[in-house]
TIDRENTI-563339 format. One record per residue (C-alpha): residue number from 1; residue in one letter; y, z, x. Coordinates in steps of 0.25 Angstrom, whole numbers. Last residue first. Example, Ala and Ser with C-alpha at 12.3 -4.5 7.8 and 13.67 -1.06 7.14 Angstrom:
n, res, py, pz, px
2, s, -4, 29, 55;
1, a, -18, 31, 49;
//
This chain:
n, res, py, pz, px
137, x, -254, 249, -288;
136, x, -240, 252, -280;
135, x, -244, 252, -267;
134, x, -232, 262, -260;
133, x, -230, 256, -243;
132, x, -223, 266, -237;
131, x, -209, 262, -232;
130, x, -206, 262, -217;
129, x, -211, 246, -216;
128, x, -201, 244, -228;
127, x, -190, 248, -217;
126, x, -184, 232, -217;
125, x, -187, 228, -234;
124, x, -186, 244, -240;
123, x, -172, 247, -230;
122, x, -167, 232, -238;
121, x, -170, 238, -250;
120, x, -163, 252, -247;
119, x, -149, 244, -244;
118, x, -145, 243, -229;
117, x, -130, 237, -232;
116, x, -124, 249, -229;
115, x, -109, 247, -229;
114, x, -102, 258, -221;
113, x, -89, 262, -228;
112, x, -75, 259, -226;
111, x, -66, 272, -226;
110, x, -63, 277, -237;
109, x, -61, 288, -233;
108, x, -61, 290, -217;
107, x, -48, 298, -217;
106, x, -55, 310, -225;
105, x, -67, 309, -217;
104, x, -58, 311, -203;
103, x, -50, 321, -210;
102, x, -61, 328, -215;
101, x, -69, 327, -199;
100, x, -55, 332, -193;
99, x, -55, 344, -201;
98, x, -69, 348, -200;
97, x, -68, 346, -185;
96, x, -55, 353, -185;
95, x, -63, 367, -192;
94, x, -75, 365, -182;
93, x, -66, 368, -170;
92, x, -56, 360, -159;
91, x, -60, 344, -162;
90, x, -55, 337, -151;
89, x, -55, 322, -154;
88, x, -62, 310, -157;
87, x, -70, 317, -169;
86, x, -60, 309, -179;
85, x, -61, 295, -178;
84, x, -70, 291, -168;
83, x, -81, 301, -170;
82, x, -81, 301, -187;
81, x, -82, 285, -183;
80, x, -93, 287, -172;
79, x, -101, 295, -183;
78, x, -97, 287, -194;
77, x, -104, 274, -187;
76, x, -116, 285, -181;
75, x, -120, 287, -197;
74, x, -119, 272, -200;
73, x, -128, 268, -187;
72, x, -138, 279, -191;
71, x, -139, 272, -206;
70, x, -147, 262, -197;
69, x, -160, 272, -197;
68, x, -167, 271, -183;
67, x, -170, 284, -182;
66, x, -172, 286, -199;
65, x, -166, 299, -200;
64, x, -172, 312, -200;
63, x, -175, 320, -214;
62, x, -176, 336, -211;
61, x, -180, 347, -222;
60, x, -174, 360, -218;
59, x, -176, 374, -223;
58, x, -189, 377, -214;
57, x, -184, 372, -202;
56, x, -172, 383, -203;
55, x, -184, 393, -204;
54, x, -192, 387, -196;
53, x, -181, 387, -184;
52, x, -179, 401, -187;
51, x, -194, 406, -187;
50, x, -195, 398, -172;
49, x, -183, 405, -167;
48, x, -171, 396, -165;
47, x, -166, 383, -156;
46, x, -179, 375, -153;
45, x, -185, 379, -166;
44, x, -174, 374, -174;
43, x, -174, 362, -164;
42, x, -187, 358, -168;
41, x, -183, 356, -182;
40, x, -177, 342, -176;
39, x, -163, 338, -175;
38, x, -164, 339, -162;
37, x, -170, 325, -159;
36, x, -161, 319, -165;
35, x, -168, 310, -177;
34, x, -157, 310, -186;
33, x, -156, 322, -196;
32, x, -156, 323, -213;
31, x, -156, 338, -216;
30, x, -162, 343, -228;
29, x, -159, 356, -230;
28, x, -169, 365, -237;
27, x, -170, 378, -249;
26, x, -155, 378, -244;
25, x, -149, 393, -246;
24, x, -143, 392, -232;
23, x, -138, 379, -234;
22, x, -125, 381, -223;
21, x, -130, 393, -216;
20, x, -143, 396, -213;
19, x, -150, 380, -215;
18, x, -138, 372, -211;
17, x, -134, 383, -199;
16, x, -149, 382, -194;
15, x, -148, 366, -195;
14, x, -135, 367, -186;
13, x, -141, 376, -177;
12, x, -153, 367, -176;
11, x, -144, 356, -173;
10, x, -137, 364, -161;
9, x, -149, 369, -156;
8, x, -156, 355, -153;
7, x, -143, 350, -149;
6, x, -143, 359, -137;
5, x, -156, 358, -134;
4, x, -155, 342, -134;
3, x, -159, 341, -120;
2, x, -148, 333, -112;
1, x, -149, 335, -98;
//
């Protein structure tokens, strides 16, 4: 039965090890996320004691992802690709991933390019219902 615990303590491992350890002098990190349901500051508290989840909440300012935002499609392209190409494999320890994933990005350059056709002005026309409306008098 899946239950998401599990995941739930991972991320907020990862966010406690972004706040302590890789930024530790970071007035705030912002930190882009999807929508994944534990990706949220509930799973600080669900995985450390009240004062340490709000400290690590504390330093973090949280921009989610449109959910149905079509830059999604691009990011899970590169993901399958990065998938097919070079994580296909066994991978023994953290120092041959790293090497793998170089190699991998260094044999991609040049590589063609996705080409976004979805310019601002056209967001402004088909999402100007998400836009406030400004009255200019």
């Amino acid at each position: 039965m899946y239950t998401g615990v599990t995941e739930k303590k991972d991320w907020a491992r990862e966010v406690k090890w972004l706040v302590d350890e890789a930024y530790p002098e970071a007035k705030k990190i912002k930190l882009v996320m999807d929508n994944l349901n534990t990706h949220k500051i509930s799973s600080l508290y669900s995985t450390f004691p009240p004062q340490e989840a709000r400290r690590i909440a504390k330093k973090l300012e949280i921009h989610y992802t449109p959910k149905h935002g079509s830059w999604l499609n691009i990011a899970e392209i590169g993901i399958h690709i990065v998938s097919q190409e070079c994580l296909n494999q066994r991978i023994q320890s953290y120092e041959n991933l790293d090497y793998q994933i170089k190699c991998w990005n260094k044999s991609r350059e040049g590589a063609k390019s996705i080409n976004w056709q979805f310019t601002t002005e056209k967001a402004r026309t088909k999402l100007s219902h998400l836009y406030p409306r400004i009255d200019i008098v």
